[in-house]
C-alpha positions as CSV (number, residue, x, y, z in Angstrom):
1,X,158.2,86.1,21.7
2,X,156.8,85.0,25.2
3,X,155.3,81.0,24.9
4,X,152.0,80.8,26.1
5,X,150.9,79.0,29.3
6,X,149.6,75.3,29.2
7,X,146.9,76.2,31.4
8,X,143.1,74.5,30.4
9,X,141.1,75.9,33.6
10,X,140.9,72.3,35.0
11,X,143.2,73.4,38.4
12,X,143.4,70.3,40.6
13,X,146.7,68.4,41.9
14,X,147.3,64.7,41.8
15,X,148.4,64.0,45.2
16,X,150.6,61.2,43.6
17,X,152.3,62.5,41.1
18,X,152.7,66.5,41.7
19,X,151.1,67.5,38.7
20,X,148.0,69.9,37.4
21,X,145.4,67.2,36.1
22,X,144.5,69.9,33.7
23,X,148.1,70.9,32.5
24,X,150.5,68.6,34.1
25,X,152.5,71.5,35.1
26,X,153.8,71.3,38.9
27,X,152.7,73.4,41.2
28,X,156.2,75.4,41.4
29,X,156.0,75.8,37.5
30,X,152.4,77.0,37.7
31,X,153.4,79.6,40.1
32,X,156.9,80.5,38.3
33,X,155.2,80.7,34.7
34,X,154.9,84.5,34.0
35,X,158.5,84.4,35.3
36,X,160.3,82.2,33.6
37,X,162.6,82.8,30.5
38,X,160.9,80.8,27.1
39,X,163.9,78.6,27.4
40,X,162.5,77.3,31.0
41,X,159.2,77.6,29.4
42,X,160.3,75.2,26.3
43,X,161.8,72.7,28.5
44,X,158.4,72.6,30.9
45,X,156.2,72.2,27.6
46,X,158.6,69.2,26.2
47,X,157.2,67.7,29.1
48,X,154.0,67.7,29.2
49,X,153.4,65.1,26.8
50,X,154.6,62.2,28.4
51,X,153.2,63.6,31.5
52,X,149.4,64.2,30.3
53,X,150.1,60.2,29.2
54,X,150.8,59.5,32.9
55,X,148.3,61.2,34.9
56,X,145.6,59.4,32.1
57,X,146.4,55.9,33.0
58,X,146.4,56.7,36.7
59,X,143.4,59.1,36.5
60,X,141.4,55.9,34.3
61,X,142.8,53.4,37.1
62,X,141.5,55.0,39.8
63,X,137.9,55.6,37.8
64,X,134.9,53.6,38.9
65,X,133.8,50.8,36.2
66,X,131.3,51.9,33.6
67,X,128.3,49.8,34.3
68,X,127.4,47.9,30.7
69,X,124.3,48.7,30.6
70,X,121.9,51.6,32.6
71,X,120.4,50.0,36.0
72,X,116.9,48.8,35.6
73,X,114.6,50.4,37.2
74,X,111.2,49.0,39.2
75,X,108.9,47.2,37.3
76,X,105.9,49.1,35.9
């Protein structure tokens, strides 16, 4: 039985940490994937948890503030 990939089509690396902001994969487990035993590919996945919990906080830290309420527009 071969595990699947983590992969979610959102491909874009976090200078910061390493890690796909989609899958939070490095880049050098990304490229190994389709060779790596399941055993590799266990270990990767049993880290993507705390990972994906990581990149959030930084990813909403770095986010512009939500505005309260929409910008008025002019006057009619």
């Amino acid at each position: 039985m071969s595990l699947p990939s983590p992969c979610v089509n959102v491909c874009r690396m976090h200078a910061a940490t390493g890690w796909c902001e989609g899958c939070a994969r490095t880049i050098e487990e990304i490229a190994a994937w389709g060779r790596l035993p399941d055993e590799a590919k266990l270990r990767v996945w049993r880290l993507l948890p705390e990972r994906r919990l990581r990149l959030r906080a930084l990813l909403d830290a770095a986010a512009p503030p939500v505005p309260a309420s929409p910008p008025k527009g002019p006057a009619s």
